[in-house]
C-alpha positions, -999 to +999 in steps of 0.1 A: -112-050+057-081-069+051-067-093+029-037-117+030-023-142+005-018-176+020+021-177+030+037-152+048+060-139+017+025-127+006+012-092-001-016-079+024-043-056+012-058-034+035-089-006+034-090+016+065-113+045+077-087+075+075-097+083+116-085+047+122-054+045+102-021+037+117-011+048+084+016+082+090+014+090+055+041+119+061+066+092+066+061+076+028+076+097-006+048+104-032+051+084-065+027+086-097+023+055-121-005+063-147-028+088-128-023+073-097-006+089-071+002+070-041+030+070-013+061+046-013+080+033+022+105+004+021+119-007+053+155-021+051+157-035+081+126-060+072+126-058+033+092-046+028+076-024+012+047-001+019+019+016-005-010+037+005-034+052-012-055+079+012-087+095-004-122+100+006-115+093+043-101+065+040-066+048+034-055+019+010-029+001+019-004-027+004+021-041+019+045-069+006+081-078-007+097-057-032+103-086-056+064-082-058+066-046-066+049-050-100+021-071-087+013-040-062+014-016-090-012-035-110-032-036-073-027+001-069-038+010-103-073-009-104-083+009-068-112+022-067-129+040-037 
């Protein structure tokens, strides 16, 4: 399941079995904002930024611009699955 704002500055939303994932979650640095604990990638080359949340087989992941870095938080911290 997968969501995406309308224009393509947006943020994308996406809930993965963990067995499906292209997620490498070995390749993102572990961050914790309120009990949350989540990993963190930004590419450079591309200017986005990655979150993913992996629990209970499956992955949660957020994609989107840094500017919106806030926005994701919020998204990351109202997960629940």
């Amino acid at each position: 399941m997968s969501f995406k704002t309308p224009n393509s500055e947006g943020t994308l939303v996406k809930l993965m079995n963990t067995i499906d994932s292209t997620v490498n979650y070995e390749a993102f640095s572990e961050k914790t904002v309120g009990n949350i604990t989540y990993g963190r990638r930004q590419t450079g080359d591309t200017n986005v930024v990655s979150y993913v949340i992996r629990r209970n087989g499956k992955d949660f992941l957020i994609m989107g611009i840094p500017e919106d870095e806030e926005s994701h938080e919020m998204i990351l911290q109202s997960a629940k699955f």
